[in-house]
C-alpha positions as CSV (number, residue, x, y, z in Angstrom):
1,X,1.2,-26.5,150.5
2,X,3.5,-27.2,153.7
3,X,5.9,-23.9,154.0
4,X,8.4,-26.5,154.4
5,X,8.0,-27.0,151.3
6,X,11.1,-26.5,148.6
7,X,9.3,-23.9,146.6
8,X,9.5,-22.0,149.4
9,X,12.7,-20.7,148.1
10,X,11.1,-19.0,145.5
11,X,8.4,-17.0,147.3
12,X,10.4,-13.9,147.7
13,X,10.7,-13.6,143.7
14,X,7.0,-14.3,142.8
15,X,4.8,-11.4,143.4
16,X,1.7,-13.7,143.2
17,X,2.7,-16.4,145.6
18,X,-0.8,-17.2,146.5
19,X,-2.3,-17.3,142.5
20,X,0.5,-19.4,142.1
21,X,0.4,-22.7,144.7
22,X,-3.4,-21.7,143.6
23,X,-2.6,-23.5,140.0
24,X,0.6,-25.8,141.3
25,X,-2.5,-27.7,142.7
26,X,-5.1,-27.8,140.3
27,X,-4.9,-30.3,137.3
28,X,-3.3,-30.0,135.0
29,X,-5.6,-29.6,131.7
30,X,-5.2,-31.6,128.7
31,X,-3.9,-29.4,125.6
32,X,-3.1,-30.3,122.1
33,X,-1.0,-28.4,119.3
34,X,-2.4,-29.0,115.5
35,X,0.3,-30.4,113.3
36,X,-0.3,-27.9,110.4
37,X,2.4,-30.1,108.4
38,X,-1.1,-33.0,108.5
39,X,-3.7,-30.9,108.4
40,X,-5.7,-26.9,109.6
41,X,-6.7,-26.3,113.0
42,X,-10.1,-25.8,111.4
43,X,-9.8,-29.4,110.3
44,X,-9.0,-30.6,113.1
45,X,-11.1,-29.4,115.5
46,X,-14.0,-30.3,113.3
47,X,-13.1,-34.2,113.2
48,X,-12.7,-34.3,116.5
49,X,-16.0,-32.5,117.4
50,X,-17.9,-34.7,115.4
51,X,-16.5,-37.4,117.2
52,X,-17.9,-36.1,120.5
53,X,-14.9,-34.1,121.9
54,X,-15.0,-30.8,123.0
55,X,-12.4,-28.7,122.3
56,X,-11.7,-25.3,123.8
57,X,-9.3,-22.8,121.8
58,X,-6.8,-21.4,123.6
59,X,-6.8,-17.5,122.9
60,X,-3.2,-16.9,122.1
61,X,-2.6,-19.3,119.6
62,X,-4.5,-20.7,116.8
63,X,-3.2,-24.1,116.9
64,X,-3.6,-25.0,120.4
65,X,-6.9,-26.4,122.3
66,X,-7.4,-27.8,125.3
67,X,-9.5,-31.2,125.2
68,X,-11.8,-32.5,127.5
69,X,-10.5,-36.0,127.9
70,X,-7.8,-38.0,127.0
71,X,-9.2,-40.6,125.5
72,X,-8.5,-38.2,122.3
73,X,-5.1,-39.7,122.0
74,X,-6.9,-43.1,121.3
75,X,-8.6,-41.5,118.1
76,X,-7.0,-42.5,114.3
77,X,-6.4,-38.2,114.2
78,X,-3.9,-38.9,116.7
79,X,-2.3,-41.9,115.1
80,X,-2.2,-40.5,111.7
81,X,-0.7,-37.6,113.4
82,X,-3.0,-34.7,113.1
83,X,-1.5,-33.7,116.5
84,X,0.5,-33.9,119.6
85,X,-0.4,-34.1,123.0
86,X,1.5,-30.9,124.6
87,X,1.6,-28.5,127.5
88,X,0.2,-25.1,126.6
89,X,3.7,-23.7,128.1
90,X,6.0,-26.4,125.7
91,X,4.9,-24.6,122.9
92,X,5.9,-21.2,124.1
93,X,10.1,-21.6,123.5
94,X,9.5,-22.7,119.5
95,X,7.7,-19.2,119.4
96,X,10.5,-17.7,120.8
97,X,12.7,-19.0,118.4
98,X,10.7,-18.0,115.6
99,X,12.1,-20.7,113.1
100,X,11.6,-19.7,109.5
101,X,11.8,-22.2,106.1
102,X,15.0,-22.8,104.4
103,X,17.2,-21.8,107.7
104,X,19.7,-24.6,109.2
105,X,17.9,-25.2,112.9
106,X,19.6,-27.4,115.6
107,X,17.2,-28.6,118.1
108,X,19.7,-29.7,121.4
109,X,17.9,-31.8,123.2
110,X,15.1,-33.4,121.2
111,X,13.5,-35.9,122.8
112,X,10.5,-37.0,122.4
113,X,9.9,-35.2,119.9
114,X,6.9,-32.4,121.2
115,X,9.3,-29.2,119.9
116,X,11.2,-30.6,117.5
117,X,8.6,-31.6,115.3
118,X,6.7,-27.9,115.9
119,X,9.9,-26.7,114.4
120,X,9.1,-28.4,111.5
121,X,5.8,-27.4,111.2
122,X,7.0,-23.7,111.3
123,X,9.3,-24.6,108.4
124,X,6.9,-26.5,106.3
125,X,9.5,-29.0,106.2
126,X,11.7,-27.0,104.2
127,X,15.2,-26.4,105.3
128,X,17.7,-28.9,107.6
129,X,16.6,-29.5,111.1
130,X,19.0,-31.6,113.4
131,X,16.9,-33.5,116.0
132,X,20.1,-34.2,118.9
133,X,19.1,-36.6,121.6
134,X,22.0,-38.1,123.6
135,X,20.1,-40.3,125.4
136,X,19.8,-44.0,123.7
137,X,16.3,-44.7,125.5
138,X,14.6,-41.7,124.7
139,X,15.8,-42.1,120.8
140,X,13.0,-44.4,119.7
141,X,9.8,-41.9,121.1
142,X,11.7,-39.1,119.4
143,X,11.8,-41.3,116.1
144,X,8.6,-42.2,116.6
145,X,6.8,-38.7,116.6
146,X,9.1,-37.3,114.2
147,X,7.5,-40.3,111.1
148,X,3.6,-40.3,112.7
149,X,3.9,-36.2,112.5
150,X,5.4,-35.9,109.0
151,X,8.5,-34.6,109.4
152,X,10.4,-34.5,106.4
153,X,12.9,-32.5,106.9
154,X,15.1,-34.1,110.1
155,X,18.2,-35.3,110.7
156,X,18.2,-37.4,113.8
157,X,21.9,-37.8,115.4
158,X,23.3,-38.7,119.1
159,X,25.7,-36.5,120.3
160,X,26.2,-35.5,123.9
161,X,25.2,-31.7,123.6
162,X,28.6,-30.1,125.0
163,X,30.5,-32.1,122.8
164,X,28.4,-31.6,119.4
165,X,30.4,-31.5,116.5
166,X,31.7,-27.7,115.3
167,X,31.6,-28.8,111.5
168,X,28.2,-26.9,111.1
169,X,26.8,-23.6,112.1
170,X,23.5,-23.1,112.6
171,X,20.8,-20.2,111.6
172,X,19.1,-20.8,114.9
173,X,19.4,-23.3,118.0
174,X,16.7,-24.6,120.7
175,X,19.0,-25.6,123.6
176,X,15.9,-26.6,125.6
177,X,17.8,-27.9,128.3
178,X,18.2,-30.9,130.7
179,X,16.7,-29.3,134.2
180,X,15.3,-30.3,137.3
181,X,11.8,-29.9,136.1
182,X,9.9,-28.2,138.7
183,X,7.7,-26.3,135.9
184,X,6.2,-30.0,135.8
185,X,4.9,-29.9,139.0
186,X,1.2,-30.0,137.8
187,X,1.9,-33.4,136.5
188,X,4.2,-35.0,138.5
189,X,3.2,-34.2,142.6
190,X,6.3,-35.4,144.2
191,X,7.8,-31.8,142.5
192,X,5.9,-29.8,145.0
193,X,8.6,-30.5,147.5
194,X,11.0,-28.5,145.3
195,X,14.2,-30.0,143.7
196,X,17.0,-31.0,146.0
197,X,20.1,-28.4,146.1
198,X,22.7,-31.1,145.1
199,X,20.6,-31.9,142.0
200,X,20.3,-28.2,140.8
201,X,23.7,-27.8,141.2
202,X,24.5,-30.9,139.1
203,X,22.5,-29.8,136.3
204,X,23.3,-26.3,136.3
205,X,26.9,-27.3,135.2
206,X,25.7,-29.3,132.8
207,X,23.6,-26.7,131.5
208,X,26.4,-24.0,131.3
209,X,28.4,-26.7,129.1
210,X,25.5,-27.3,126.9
211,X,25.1,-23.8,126.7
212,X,28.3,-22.8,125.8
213,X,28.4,-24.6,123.3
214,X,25.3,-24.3,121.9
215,X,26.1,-20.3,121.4
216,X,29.3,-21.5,119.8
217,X,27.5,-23.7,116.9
218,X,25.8,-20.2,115.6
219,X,26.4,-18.4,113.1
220,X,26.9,-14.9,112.9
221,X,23.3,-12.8,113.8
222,X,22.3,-16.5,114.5
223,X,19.9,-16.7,117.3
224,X,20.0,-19.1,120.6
225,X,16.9,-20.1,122.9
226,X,17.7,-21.6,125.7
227,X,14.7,-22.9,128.0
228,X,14.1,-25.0,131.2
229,X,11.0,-26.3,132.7
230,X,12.2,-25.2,136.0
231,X,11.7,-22.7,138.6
232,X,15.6,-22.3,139.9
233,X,17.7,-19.2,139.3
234,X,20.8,-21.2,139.3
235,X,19.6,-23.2,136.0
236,X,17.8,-20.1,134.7
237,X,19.4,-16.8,135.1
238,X,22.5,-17.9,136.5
239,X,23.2,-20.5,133.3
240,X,22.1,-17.3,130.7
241,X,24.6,-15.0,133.1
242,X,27.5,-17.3,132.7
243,X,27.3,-17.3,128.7
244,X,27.3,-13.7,128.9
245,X,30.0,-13.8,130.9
246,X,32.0,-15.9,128.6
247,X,30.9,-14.8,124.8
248,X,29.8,-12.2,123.1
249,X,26.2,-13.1,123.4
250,X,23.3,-10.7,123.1
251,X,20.5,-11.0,125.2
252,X,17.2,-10.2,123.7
253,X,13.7,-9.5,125.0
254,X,11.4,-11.9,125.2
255,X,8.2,-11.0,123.3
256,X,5.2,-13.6,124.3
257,X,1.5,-13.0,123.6
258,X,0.4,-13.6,127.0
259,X,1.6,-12.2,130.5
260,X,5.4,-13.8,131.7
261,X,7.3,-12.2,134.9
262,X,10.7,-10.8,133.8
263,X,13.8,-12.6,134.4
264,X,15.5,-11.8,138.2
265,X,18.8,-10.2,138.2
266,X,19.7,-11.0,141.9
267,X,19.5,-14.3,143.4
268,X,20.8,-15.1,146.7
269,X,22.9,-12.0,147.0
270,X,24.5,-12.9,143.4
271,X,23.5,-9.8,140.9
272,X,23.2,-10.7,137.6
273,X,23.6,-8.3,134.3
274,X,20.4,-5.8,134.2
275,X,19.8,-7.1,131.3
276,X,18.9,-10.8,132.1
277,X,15.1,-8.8,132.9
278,X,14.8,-9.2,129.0
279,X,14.2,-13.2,130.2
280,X,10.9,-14.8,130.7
281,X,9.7,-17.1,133.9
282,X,6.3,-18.6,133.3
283,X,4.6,-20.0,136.3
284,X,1.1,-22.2,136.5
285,X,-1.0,-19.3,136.5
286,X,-0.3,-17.0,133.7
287,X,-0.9,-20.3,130.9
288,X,-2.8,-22.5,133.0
289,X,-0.3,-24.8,132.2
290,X,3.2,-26.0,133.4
291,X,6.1,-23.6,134.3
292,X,9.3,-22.6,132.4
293,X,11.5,-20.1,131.5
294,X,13.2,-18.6,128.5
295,X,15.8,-16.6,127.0
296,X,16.5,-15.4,123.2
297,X,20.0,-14.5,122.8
298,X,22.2,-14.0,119.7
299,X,25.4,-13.5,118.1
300,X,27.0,-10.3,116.6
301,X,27.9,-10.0,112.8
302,X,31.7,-10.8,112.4
C-alpha cells in the first residue's frame, strides 16, 4: 500500500502495522451468523453441508461460520431466514451490549437490519426492541430482514437519532453509529486511501449529537454501546471523550473473546481521559474480518 496512502495516519497507533495492510489486502471471507430465533447452529450447519457447502466454525463464537462461496445466500435456508450474511467483526458490538429478554433495547441506527435482528435473537423475541433508521431508502432492507429473520418483537420507527423522542428510556442502547467506514476497507478498495479529513470531521459532529443523546434516552444503570466501523480517533475516542465530558457517563471495559488493541488516549497532541483504554479498536487481523471499534458505557443510579 502507497505510504501516501490515508491510513498512513494511523501507523503511529498500531503496533502491528505490517500484520495489518497484510489483511487490509486479502479478501475478505464470507461469514454467516445462525438465526437461533429459526433454527440451532447444529441445524444449520448440517443442511447446508448436505447441500455441498463447507462451513468452517469460527472459534469464538458458536453461531458464526465462515462459508466457502456465496452462492449460499441463493439457498431456501437463506430465504426462510436461517441466517444472515455478516462480517465476523458486525457481530462483536451486540456482544458488547449483552441484551437480555424482557429489557426495553433501542437499536439507533438500524439499517439493514444485520444487528438489530441479533438483538432479537439474544432476546428470544421477548421484550420491546426499537429498530430507528432515519434514512427513508435504507427502511425497506431493514424491514425486509427484520420479517424473513423472525423478529417478533420490533418496533420500526424513523427518527433522526439526535432528535429521538425522550418519552421512553431504555434498559440498553446500540448507537452503532453513522462513520466514515474505513473498517470496510476489505470490501470496498477505494477505502484504502483513507477517509478525507473534511468527511471525518462532518461525521464526527454528527456522531457527538447522536451520542449525546443516545446516553440521555437511558435509564438509570442503563448501558450504552456505541460502535463505528472506522479507524479515526476523532469518530472513535474523541466522540466517547466528549460524552464524558458532558454527562455523567461511565466508561466500562471492553470484555471480547478474542484479542482487540485498547482504545488511544492521545491523538494528535489531544489527551483523552485514561480511561478511554477501557475501549476496543479491532483491525483486519485480529478477526480476519473488517475493522471497528467499541465502547460500553453506562449511567449511574439516581
Amino acid at each position: 500500500m502507497s505510504k501516501r496512502s490515508g491510513l498512513e495516519r494511523y501507523r503511529a497507533i498500531i503496533t502491528d502495522w505490517d500484520e495489518f495492510i497484510a489483511a487490509c489486502v486479502r479478501p475478505l471471507p464470507l461469514t454467516i451468523r445462525i438465526n437461533t430465533l429459526r433454527a440451532s447452529p447444529h441445524e444449520v450447519h448440517s443442511r447446508l453441508m448436505s447441500k455441498g457447502f463447507s462451513l468452517t466454525p469460527i472459534s469464538w463464537a458458536d453461531n458464526l461460520f465462515h462459508a466457502d462461496t456465496a452462492s449460499v445466500s441463493k439457498t431456501i435456508e437463506h430465504w426462510l431466514g436461517l441466517f444472515y450474511i455478516q462480517e465476523a467483526v458486525q457481530t462483536l458490538p451486540v456482544r458488547a451490549l449483552d441484551p437480555q429478554p424482557g429489557e426495553t433495547i433501542l437499536d439507533m441506527a438500524a439499517a439493514p437490519g444485520g444487528k438489530c435482528t441479533h438483538i432479537a435473537s439474544c432476546m428470544h423475541n421477548h421484550g420491546p426492541l426499537v429498530a430507528n433508521e432515519p434514512v427513508g431508502k435504507r427502511q425497506p432492507s431493514l424491514m425486509a430482514n427484520i420479517n424473513r429473520l423472525g423478529v417478533l418483537n420490533a418496533t420500526v420507527t424513523a427518527y433522526r437519532g439526535e432528535s429521538f423522542p425522550m418519552h421512553a428510556r431504555f434498559d440498553r442502547i446500540l448507537l452503532d453509529a453513522p462513520c466514515s467506514a474505513e473498517g470496510t476497507l476489505r470490501k470496498e478498495s477505494s477505502l484504502r486511501d483513507g477517509a478525507t479529513g473534511s468527511a471525518i470531521a462532518r461525521l464526527s459532529r454528527l456522531q457527538r449529537r447522536l451520542i449525546l443523546r443516545a446516553y440521555d434516552l437511558l435509564k438509570p444503570e442503563g448501558t450504552l454501546v456505541y460502535s463505528t466501523c472506522t479507524f479515526a480517533p476523532e469518530e472513535n475516542e474523541g466522540t466517547v471523550s466528549y460524552l464524558l465530558s458532558e454527562r455523567d457517563a461511565l466508561l466500562e471495559q471492553v470484555k471480547l473473546p478474542l484479542t482487540a488493541a485498547a482504545g488511544i488516549t492521545t491523538w494528535n497532541g489531544e489527551e483523552y481521559a485514561p480511561e478511554i483504554s477501557r475501549c476496543v479498536r479491532i483491525y483486519p487481523h485480529h478477526v480476519d474480518s473488517g475493522g471497528g471499534f467499541i465502547a460500553r458505557l453506562r449511567k449511574p443510579a439516581r
